[in-house]
N, C-alpha and C positions, 0 to 999 in steps of 0.2 A: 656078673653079680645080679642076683633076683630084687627085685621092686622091696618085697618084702626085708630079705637083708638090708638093703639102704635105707629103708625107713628106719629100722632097725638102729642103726648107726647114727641115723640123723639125729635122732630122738635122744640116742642116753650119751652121745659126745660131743662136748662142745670146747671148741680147742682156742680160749679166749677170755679175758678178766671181763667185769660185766661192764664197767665205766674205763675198756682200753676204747682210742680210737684209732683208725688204720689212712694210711697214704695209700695203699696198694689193697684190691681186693683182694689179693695173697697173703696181707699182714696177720692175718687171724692166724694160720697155719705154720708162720717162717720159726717160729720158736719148737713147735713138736717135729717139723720137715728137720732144722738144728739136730736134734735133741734124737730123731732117729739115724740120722747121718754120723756122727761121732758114736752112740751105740751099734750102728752095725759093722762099722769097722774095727771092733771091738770083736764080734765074734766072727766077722768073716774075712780072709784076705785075697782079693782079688789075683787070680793068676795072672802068668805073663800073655797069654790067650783070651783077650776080652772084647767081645763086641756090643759097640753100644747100637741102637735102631733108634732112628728116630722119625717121624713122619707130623703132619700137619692136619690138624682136625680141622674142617671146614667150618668157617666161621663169617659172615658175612654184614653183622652185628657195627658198634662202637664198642671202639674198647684200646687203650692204650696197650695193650699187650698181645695184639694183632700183628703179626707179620705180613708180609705180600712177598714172594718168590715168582715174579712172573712166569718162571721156566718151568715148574712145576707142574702134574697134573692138577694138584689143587694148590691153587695162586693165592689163597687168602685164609687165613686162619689162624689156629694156634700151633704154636712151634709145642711137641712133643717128644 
């Protein structure tokens, strides 16, 4: 995604009531993240042939949603 796209995005969507408050810095988004998960399973049905990928963004930060995998090439970050 281009610099330009995301500002793009940043600027005209904003996925949150103006006086909500959040426990998680993920609370802003859990309602549209909701709300796209029940419509796409709506127009799409997963085969019996499904693979999920997941990997770890390097994060070395604070942050309660940090994992650590010591076994890993990268040991520290966000679970994706």
């Amino acid at each position: 995604m281009s610099r330009q796209r995301w500002q793009q995005l940043d600027r005209y969507l904003y996925c949150t009531e103006v006086e909500q408050s959040f426990c998680s810095p993920f609370g802003r988004v859990w309602d549209l993240s909701q709300l796209l998960c029940e419509r796409s399973l709506l127009y799409w049905t997963p085969g019996k042939h499904l693979c999920v990928d997941e990997a770890i963004a390097r994060f070395t930060g604070r942050a309660s949603e940090k994992v650590i995998i010591k076994t890993k090439p990268t040991p520290e970050g966000y679970k994706i």
